[in-house]
C-alpha positions as CSV (number, residue, x, y, z in Angstrom):
1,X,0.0,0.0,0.0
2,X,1.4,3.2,-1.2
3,X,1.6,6.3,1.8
4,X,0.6,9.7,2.0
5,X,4.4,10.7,1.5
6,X,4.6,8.5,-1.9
7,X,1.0,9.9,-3.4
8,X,2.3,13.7,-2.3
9,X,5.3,13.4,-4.0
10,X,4.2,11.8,-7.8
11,X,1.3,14.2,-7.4
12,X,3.8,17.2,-7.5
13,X,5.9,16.0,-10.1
14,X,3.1,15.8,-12.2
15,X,-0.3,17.3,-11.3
16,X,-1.1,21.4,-11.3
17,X,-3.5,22.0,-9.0
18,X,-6.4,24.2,-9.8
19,X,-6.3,27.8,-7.9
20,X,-2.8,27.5,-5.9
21,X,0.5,28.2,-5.9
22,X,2.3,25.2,-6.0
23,X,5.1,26.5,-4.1
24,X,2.9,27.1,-0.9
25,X,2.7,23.0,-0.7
26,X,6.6,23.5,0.4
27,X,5.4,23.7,3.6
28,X,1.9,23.2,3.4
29,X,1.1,19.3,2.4
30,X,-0.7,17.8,0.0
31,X,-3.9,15.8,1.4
32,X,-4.1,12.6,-1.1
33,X,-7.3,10.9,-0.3
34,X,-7.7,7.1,-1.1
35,X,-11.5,6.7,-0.6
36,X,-14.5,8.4,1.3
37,X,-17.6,6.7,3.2
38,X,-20.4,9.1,3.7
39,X,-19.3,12.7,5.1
40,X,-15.7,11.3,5.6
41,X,-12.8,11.2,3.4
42,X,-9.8,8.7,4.5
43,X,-6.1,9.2,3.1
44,X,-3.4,6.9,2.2
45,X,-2.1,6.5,5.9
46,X,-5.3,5.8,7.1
47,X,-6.4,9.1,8.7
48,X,-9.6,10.4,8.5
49,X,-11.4,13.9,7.9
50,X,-15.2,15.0,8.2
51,X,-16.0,16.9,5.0
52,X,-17.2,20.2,6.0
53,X,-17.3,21.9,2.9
54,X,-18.6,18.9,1.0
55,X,-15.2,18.9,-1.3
56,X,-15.7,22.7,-2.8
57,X,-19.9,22.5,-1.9
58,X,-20.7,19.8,-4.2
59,X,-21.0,16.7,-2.4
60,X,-24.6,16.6,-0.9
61,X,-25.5,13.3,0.4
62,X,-22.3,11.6,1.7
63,X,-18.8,10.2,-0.6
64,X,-19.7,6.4,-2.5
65,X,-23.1,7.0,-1.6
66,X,-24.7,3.4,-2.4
67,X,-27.9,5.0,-4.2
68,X,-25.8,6.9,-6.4
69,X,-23.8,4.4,-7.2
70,X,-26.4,1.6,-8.0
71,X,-27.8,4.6,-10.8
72,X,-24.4,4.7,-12.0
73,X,-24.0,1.2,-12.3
74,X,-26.9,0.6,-14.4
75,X,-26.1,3.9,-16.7
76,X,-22.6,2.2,-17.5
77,X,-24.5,-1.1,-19.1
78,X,-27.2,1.1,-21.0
79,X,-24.8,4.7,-22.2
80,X,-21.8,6.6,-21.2
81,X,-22.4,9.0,-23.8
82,X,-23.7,10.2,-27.4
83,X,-23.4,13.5,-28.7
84,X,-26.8,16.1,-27.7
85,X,-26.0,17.4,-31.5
86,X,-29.0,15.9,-33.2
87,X,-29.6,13.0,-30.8
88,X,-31.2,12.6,-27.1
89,X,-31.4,10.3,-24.3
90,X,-33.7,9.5,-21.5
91,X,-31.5,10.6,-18.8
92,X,-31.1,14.5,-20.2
93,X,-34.9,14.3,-21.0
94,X,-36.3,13.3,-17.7
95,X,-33.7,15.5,-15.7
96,X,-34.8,18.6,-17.8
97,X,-38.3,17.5,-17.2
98,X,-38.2,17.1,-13.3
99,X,-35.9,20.3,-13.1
100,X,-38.6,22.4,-15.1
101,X,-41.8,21.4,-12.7
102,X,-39.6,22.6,-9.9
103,X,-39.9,26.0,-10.6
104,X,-43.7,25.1,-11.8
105,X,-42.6,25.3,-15.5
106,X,-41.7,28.4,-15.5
107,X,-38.0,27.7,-16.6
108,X,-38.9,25.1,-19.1
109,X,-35.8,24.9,-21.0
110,X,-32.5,23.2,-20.1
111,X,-29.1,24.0,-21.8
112,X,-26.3,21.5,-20.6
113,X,-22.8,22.0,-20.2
114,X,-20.1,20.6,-17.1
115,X,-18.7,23.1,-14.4
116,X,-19.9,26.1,-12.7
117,X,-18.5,29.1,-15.5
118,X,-19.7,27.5,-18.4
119,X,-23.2,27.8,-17.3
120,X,-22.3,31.4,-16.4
121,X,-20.5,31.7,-19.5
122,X,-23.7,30.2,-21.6
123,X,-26.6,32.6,-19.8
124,X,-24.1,35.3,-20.7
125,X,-23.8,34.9,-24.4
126,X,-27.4,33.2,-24.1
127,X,-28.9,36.4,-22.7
128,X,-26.9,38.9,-25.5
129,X,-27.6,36.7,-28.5
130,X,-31.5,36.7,-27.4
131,X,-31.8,40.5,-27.2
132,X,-29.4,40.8,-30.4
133,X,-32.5,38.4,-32.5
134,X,-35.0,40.4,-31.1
135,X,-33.4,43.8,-32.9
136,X,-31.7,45.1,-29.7
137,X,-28.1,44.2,-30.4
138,X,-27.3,47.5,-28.2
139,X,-28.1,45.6,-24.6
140,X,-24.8,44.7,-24.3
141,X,-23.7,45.1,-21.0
142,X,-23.7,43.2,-17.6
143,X,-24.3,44.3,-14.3
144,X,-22.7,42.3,-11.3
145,X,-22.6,43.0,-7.4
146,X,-19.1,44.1,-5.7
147,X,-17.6,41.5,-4.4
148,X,-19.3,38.8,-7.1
149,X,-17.8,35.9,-8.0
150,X,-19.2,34.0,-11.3
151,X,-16.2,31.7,-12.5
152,X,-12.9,32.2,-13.8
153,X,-13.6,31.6,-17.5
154,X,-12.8,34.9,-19.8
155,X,-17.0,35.4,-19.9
156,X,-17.7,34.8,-16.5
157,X,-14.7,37.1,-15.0
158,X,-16.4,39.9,-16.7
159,X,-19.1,39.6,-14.0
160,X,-16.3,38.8,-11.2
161,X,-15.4,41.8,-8.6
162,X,-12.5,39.9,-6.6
163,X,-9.5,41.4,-7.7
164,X,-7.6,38.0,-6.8
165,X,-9.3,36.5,-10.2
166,X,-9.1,39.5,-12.2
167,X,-6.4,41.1,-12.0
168,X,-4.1,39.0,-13.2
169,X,-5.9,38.6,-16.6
170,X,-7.3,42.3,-16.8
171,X,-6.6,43.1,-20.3
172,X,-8.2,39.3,-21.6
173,X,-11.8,40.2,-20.2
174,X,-14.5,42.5,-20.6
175,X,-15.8,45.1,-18.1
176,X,-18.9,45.2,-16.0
177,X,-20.9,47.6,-14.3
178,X,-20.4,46.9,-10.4
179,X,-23.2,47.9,-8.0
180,X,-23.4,47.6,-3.8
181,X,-24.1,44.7,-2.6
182,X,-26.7,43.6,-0.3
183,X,-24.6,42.2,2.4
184,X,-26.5,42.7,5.4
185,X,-23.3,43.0,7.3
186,X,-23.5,46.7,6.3
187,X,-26.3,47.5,8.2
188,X,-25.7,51.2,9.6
189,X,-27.2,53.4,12.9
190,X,-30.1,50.5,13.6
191,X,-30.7,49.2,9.9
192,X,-32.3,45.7,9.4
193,X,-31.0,43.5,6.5
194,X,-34.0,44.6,4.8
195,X,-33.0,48.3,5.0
196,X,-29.6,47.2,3.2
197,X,-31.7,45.9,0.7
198,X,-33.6,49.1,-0.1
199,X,-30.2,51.0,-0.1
200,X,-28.3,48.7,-2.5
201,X,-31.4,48.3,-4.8
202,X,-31.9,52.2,-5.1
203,X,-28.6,52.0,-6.6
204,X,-29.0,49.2,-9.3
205,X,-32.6,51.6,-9.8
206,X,-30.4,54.2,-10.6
207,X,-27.7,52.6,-12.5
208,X,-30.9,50.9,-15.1
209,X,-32.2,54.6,-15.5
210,X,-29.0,55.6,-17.1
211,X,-28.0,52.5,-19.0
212,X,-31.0,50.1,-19.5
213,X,-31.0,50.6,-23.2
214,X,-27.7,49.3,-23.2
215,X,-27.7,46.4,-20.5
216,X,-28.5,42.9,-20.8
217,X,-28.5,41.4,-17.6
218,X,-27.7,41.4,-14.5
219,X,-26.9,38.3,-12.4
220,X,-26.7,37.5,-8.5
221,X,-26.0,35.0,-5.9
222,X,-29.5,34.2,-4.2
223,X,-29.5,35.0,-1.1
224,X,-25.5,34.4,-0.2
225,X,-22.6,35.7,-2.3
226,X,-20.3,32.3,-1.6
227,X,-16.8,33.7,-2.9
228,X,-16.9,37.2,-1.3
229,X,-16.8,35.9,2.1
230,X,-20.6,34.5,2.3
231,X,-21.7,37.4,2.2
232,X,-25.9,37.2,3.0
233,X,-28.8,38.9,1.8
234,X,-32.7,39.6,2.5
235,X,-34.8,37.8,0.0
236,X,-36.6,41.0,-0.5
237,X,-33.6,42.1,-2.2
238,X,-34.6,39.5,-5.2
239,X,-38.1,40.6,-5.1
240,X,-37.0,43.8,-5.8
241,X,-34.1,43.4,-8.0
242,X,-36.6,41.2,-10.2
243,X,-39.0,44.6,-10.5
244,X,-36.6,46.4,-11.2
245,X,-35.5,43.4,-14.1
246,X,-39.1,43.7,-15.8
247,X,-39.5,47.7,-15.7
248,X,-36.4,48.2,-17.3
249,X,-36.2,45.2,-19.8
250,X,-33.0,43.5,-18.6
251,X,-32.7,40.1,-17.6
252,X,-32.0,38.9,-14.2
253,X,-29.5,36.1,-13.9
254,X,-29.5,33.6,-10.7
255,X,-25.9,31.7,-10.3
256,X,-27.6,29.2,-8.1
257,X,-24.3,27.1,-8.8
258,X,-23.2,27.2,-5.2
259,X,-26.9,28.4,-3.3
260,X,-28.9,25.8,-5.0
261,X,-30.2,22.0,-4.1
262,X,-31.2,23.0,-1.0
263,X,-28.2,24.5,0.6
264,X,-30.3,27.8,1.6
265,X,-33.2,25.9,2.6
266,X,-35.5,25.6,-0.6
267,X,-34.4,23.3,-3.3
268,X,-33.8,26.8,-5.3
269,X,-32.7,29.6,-3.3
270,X,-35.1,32.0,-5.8
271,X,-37.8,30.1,-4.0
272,X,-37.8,32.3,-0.6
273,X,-38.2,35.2,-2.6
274,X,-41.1,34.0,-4.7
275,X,-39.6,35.1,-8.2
276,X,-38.0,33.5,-10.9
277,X,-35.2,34.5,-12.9
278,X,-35.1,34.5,-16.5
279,X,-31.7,32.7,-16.5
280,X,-30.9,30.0,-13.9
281,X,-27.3,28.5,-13.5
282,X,-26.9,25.2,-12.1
283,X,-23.8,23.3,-11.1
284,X,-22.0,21.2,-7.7
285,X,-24.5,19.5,-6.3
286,X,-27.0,18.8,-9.4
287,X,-25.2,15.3,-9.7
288,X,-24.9,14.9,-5.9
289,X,-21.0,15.9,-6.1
290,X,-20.3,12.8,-8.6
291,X,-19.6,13.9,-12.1
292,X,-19.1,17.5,-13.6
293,X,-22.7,18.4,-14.7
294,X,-23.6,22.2,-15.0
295,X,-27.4,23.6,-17.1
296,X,-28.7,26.8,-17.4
297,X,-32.6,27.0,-17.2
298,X,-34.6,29.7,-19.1
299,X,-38.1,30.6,-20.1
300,X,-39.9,30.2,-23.1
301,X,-39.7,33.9,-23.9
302,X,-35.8,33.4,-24.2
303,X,-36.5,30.1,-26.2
304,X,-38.6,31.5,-28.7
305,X,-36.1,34.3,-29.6
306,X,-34.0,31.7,-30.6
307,X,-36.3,29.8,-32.6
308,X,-36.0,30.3,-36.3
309,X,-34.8,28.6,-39.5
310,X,-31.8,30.8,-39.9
311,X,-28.8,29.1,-38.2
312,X,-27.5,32.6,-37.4
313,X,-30.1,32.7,-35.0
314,X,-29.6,29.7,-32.9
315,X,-27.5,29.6,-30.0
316,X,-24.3,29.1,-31.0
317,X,-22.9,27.1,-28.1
318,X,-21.7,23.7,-27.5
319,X,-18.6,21.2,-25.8
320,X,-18.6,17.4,-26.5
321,X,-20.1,16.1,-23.4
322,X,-23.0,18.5,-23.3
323,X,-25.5,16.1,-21.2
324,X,-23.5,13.2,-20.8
325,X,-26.1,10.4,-19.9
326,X,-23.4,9.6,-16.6
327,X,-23.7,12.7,-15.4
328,X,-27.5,13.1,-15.5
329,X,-28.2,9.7,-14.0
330,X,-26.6,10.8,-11.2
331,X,-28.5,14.1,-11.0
332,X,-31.5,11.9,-11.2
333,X,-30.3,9.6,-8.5
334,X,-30.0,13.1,-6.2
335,X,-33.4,14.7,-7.1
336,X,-34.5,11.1,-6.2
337,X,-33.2,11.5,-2.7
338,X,-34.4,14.7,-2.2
339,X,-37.9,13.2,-3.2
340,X,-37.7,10.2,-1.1
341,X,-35.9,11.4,2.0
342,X,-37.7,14.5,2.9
343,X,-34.2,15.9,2.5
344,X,-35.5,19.7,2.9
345,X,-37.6,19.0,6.0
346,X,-35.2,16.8,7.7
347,X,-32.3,19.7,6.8
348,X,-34.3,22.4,9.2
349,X,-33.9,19.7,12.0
350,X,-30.2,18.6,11.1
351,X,-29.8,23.1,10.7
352,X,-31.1,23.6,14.1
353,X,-28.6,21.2,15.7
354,X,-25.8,22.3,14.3
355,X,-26.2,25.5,15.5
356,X,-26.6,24.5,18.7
357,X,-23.5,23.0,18.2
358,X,-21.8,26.3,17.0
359,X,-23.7,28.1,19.6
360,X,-20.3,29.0,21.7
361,X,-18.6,30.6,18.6
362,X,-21.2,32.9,17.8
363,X,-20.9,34.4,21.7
364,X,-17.0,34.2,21.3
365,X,-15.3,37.6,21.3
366,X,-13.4,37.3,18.5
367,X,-15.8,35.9,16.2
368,X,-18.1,38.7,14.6
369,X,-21.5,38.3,12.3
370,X,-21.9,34.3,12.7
371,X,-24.9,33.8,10.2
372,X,-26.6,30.5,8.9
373,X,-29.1,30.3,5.7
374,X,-30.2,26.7,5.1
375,X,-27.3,24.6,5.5
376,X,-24.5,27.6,4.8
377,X,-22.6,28.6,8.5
378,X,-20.5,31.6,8.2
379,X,-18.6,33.5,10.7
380,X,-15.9,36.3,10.8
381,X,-12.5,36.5,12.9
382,X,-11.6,39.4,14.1
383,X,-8.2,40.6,16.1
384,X,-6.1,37.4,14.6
385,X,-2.9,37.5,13.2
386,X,-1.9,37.4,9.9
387,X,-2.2,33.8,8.0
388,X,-5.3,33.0,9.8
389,X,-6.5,30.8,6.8
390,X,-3.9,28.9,6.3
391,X,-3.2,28.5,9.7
392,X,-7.3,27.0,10.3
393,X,-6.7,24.9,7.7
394,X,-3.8,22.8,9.0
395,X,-5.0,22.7,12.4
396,X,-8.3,21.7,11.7
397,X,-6.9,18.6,9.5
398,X,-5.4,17.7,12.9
399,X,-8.8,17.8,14.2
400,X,-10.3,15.5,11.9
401,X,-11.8,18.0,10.0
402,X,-11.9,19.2,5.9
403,X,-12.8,23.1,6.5
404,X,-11.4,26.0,4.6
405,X,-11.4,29.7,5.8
406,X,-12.1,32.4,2.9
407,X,-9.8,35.1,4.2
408,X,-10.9,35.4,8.1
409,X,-14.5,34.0,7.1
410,X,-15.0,30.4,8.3
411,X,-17.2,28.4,6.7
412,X,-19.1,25.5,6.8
413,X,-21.6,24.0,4.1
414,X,-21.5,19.8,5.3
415,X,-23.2,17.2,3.0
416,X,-26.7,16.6,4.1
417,X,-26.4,13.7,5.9
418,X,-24.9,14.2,9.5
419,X,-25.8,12.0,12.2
420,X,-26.8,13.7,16.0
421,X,-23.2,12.7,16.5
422,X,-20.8,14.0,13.6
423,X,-23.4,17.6,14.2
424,X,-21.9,17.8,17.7
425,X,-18.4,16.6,16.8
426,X,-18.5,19.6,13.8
427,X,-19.4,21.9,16.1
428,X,-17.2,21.1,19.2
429,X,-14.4,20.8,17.1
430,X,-14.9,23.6,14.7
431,X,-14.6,25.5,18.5
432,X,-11.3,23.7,19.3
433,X,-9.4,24.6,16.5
434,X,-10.7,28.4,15.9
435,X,-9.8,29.2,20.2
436,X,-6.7,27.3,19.2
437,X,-5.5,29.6,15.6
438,X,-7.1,32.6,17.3
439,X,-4.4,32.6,20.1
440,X,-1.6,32.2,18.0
């Protein structure tokens, strides 16, 4: 049996790792994992690690989950794949079919494609090209929040405020209109999160009076703004911004990538707002965390714009393994859990007790705005020293725990399937290592 030591170093011969500097894992270790068993991932020694981010917020009901797996299995001696150009399959049709009476029809057209900025990317250049075959090629322009964080493809950097991302490929990428956020965190002299609301949408208001002729859309994290430091918002925000959307004629795009299959508490996170977008981007936990799968939803208005016999006025978008059969049996398999579990309902009970279990961090003194939404923790660490990331990461590995700080804003999003037990142990833990990296 090959150890950790062995894996870590063929790994960085060989493999670039997405989003790092290599030379950091001088001193800070590679983690090579050799299998995972429901919300725990094992590694080549034998040591194991509660996932408390569910792998980058994708894995929802637990690693090899045997449901999952027993869909897969049967996919593999039907289809692996055919090409959506001009053929179909009954995975893509039924998932596009369950997805659509989820939002009541109202979306009832899925667009397939694999990771998180290629949806963006597609409800982008979807979103142009439909205003463009309608005769108002002018609406051009895209309107983000600061702070945003869409993907790290050319497109979906153009609706990116974190300077990290942008930055270094400035001059590749186009510009966007940046507009306050919502973050209720900037609630001033008494102001509720619904005040913060009011103040950030009277500047989007404004910004649409000037420009409207000229935008397309504008596109939003529902309800928390993952990236930025999970940053949350009021829903009346959305019900708002989605006014605002219809009285000046620009689309209103929901990056549900991260927020969505129940991780704010409704399947969609639009739901607690009571509006639908006209775009909605899907990604992570669709397939349950299994196989890249990403879709962008729309409505039949956008459909029909495309809907002509000149080519020209198609969408013009595609990659090889749009709606790879794999991919959306295991979406299938998920939405069947969700179905069959009472995944939502039971989540409000699982919510409450890890809460409980975090209850001593949101009183601690140097912990600032601890905030949940669904099954999304955040908190904020003030009056630490520099490295504090970094630091929470390692320490918490020692811990038996997979959790990664944003800056000073620990996080926790865990797969939906914690027993009474591993909710305590997340929250005692998640205590143990913050007093412990806070005093350093």
């Amino acid at each position: 049996m090959k150890s950790n030591s062995n894996w870590i170093d063929r790994s960085l011969q060989h493999v670039w790792h997405p989003c790092t500097q290599m030379q950091h894992h001088e001193t800070m270790p590679l983690v090579p994992i050799s299998h995972g068993r429901g919300a725990w991932l094992f590694d080549a020694d034998g040591n194991r690690y509660l996932d408390g981010i569910s792998s980058w917020w994708v894995n929802l009901f637990g690693h090899a989950n045997p449901r999952i797996n027993a869909a897969l299995k049967d996919q593999l001696d039907k289809l692996e794949h055919v090409m959506l150009a001009g053929f179909t399959h009954e995975p893509v049709i039924r998932l596009s079919e369950q997805l659509s009476e989820k939002t009541g029809h109202a979306l009832g057209h899925c667009f397939f494609a694999s990771d998180g900025a290629s949806a963006v990317e597609i409800a982008l250049k979807m979103s142009f090209h439909s205003w463009s075959n309608l005769g108002l090629g002018d609406k051009r322009e895209f309107v983000c929040l600061k702070g945003s964080y869409h993907g790290e493809t050319i497109g979906a950097l153009a609706v990116t405020d974190v300077a990290l991302f942008r930055d270094a490929y400035g001059p590749l990428i186009g510009s966007a209109h940046v507009v306050m956020s919502p973050d209720a965190r900037q609630a001033i002299d008494g102001e509720t999160a619904q005040d913060v609301a009011r103040r950030a949408i009277a500047e989007v208001e404004k910004l649409f009076e000037q420009r409207s002729t000229k935008i397309a859309a504008m596109i939003v994290e529902p309800l928390v703004q993952c990236a930025t430091g999970f940053a949350m918002h009021d829903p009346l925000y959305l019900q708002l911004l989605r006014a605002l959307c219809d009285k000046y004629q620009v689309h209103l795009i929901a990056d549900e990538i991260a927020v969505g299959c129940g991780r704010t508490g409704t399947f969609f996170a639009c739901e607690q707002a009571a509006i639908w977008p006209d775009f909605m981007c899907l990604s992570k936990g669709i397939s349950g965390g299994y196989l890249p799968l990403s879709l962008v939803m729309t409505t039949d208005k956008v459909y029909q714009a495309f809907y002509h016999q000149d080519v020209k006025r198609g969408f013009l978008h595609s990659h090889s393994y749009t709606g790879n059969p794999l991919a959306c049996r295991a979406a299938l398999a998920t939405l069947e859990i969700f179905e069959q579990d009472n995944v939502l309902e039971n989540n409000v009970e699982r919510a409450a007790k890890i809460t409980a279990a975090l209850a001593p961090l949101a009183l601690h003194a140097k912990v600032k705005n601890f905030r949940q939404r669904g099954m999304i923790w955040a908190f904020d660490a003030v009056d630490v020293s520099a490295g504090f990331s970094s630091r929470f990461f390692k320490a918490a590995l020692t811990q038996e725990l997979l959790l990664r700080p944003i800056g000073n804003t620990v996080y926790l999003m865990p797969p939906y399937i914690l027993n009474d037990e591993e909710c305590a142990l997340l929250g005692q833990r998640t205590l143990s290592v913050f007093e412990q990296v806070a005093a350093a």
